[in-house]
DRENDO-1510 file (C-alpha; in Angstrom, 1 decimal, always signed):
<recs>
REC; n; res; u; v; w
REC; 1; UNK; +33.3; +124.6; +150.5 .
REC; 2; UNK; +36.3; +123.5; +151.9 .
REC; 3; UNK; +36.6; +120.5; +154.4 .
REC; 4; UNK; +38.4; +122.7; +157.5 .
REC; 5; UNK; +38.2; +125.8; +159.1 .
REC; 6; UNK; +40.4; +127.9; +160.6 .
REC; 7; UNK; +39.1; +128.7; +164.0 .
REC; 8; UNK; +41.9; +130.9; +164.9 .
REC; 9; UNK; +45.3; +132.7; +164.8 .
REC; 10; UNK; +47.7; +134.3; +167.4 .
REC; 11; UNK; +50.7; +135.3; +166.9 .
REC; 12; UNK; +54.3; +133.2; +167.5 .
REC; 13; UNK; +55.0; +133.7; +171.3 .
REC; 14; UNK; +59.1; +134.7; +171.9 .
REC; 15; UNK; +59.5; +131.4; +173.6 .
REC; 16; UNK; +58.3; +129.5; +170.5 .
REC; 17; UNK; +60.4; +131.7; +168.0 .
REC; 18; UNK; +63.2; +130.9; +170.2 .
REC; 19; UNK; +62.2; +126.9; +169.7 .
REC; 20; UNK; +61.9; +127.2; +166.5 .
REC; 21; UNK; +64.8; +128.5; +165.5 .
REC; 22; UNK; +67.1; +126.7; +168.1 .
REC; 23; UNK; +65.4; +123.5; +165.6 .
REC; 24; UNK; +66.2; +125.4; +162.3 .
REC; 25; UNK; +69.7; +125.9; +164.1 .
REC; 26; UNK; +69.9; +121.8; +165.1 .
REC; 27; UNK; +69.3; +121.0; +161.2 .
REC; 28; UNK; +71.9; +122.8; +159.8 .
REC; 29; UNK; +74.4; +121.9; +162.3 .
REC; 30; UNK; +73.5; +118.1; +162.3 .
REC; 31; UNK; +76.0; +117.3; +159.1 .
REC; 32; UNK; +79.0; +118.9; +160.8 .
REC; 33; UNK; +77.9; +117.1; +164.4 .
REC; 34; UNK; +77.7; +113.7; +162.7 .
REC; 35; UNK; +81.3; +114.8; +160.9 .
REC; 36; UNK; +83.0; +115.3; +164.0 .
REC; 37; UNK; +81.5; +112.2; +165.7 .
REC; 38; UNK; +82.8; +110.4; +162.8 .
REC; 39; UNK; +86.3; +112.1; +163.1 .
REC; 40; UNK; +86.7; +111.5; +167.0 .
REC; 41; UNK; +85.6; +107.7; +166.0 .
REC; 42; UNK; +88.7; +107.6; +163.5 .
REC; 43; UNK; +90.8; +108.6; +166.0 .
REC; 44; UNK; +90.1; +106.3; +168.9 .
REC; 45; UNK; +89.9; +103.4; +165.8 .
REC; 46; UNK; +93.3; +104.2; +164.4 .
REC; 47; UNK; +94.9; +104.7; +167.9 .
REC; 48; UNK; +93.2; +101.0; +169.1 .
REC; 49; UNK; +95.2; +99.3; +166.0 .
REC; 50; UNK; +98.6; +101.3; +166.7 .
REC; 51; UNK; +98.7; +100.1; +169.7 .
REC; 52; UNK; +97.0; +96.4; +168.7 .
REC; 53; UNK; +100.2; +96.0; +166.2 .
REC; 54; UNK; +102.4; +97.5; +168.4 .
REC; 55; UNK; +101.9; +94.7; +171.4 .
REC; 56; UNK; +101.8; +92.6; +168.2 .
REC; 57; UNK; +105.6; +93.7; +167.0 .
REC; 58; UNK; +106.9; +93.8; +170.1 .
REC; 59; UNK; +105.7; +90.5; +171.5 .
REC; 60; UNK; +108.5; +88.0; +172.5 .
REC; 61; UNK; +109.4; +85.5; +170.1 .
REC; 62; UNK; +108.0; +82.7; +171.0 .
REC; 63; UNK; +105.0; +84.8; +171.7 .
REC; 64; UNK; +103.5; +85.1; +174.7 .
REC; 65; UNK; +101.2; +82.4; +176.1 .
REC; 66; UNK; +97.8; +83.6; +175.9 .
REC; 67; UNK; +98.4; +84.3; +172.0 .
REC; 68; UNK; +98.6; +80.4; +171.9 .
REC; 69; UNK; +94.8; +80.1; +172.9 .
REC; 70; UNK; +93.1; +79.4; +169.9 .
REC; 71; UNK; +90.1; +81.7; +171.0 .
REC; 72; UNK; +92.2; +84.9; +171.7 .
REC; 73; UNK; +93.9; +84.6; +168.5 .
REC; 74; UNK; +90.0; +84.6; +166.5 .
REC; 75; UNK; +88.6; +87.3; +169.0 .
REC; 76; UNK; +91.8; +89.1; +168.1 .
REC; 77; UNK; +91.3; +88.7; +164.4 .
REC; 78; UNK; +87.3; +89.5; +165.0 .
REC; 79; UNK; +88.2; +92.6; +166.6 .
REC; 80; UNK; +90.9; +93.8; +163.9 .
REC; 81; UNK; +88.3; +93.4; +161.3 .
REC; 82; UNK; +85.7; +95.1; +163.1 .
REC; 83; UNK; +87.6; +98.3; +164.3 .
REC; 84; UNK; +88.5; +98.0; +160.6 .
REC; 85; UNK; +85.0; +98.2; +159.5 .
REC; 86; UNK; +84.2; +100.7; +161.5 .
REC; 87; UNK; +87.1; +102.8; +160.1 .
REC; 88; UNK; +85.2; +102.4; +157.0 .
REC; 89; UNK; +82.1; +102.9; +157.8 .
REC; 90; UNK; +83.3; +106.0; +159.6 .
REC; 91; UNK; +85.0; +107.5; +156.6 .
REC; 92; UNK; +81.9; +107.4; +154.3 .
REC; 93; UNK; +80.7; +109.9; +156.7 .
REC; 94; UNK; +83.7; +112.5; +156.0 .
REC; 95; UNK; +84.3; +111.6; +152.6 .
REC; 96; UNK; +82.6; +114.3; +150.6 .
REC; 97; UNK; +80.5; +113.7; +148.0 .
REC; 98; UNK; +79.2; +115.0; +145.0 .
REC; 99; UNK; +75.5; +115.7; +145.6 .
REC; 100; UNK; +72.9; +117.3; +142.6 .
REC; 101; UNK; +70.2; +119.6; +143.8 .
REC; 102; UNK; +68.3; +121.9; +141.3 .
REC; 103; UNK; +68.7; +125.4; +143.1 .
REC; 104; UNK; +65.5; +126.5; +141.4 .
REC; 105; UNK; +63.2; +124.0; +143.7 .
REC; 106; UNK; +63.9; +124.3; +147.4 .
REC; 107; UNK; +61.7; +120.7; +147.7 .
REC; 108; UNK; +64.8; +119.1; +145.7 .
REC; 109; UNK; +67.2; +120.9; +147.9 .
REC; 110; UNK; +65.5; +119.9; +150.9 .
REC; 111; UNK; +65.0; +116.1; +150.0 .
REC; 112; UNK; +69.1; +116.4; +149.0 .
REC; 113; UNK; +69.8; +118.0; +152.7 .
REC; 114; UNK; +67.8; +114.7; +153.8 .
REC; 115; UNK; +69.0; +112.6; +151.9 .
REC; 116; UNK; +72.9; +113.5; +153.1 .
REC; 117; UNK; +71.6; +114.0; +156.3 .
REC; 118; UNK; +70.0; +110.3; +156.6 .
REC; 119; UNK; +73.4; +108.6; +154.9 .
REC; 120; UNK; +76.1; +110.4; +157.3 .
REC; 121; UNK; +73.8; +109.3; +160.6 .
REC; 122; UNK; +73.6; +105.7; +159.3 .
REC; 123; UNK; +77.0; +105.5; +158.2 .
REC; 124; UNK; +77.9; +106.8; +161.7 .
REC; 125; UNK; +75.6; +104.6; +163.4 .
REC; 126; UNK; +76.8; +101.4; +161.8 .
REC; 127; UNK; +80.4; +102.6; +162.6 .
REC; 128; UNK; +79.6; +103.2; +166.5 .
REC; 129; UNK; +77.9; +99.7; +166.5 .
REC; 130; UNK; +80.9; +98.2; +164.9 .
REC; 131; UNK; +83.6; +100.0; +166.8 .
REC; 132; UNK; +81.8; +98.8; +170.1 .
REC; 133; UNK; +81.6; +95.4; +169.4 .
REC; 134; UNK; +85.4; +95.6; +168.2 .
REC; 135; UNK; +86.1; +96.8; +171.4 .
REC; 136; UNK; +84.0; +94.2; +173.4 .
REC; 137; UNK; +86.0; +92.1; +171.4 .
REC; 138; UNK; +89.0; +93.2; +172.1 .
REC; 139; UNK; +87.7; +93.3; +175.9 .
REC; 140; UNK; +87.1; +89.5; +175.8 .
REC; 141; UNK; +90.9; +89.1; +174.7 .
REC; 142; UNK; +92.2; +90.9; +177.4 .
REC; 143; UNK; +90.5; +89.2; +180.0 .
REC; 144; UNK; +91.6; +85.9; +178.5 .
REC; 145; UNK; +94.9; +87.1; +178.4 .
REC; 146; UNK; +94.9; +88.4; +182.1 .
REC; 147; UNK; +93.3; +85.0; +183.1 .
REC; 148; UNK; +95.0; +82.9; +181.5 .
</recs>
């Protein structure tokens, strides 16, 4: 005899069809959200260097004042590495990657889908974390630099 019993069934209302399948829609577009998260994240990082080595390159020779503070110079470096970082943790999120699934068992497909899935949103979410401290970084600097 077994241990539970079913006490009753109804069928799917329309609104919870409609929940469900918004979810089942959420899934399969949560690789290509995380993707173009990732690319806009590229974008702001390289155009924050650009202009980093372009006030760099231009910069009066002797440089300007504030770029003789020891602590704007490290924050300055901090920040390089970091948006750099975050560049790289960014691109292992668009990279593509080879990924083995046996089409024959959907439970290997769907712990593949999971396991992509779970890599792109931490890759993202270490690259968000990294790109924000690069800029609070970068913040710090220009607020020494306007200060000083």
């Amino acid at each position: 005899m077994s241990k539970y019993r079913v006490v009753g069934v109804r069928p799917e209302t329309d609104k919870e069809q409609a929940e469900r399948e918004w979810f089942d829609k959420q899934v399969l577009e949560s690789p290509s959200n995380l993707e173009e998260a990732a690319r806009l994240l590229i974008g702001l990082i390289t155009g924050l260097i650009g202009v980093l080595f372009t006030v760099i390159a231009i910069a009066d020779n002797p440089p300007p004042a504030y770029l003789q503070i020891p602590l704007v110079r490290v924050l300055g470096a901090v920040a390089v590495v970091l948006l750099l970082l975050s560049l790289i943790a960014c691109l292992v999120v668009v990279i593509p990657t080879r990924w083995k699934a046996n089409a024959a068992e959907p439970a290997t497909e769907r712990a593949t889908f999971s396991t992509i899935l779970q890599r792109k949103a931490r890759a993202l979410f270490v690259g968000a974390i990294l790109f924000g401290a690069g800029v609070i970084a970068l913040g710090v600097v220009l607020m020494i630099a306007l200060f000083s």
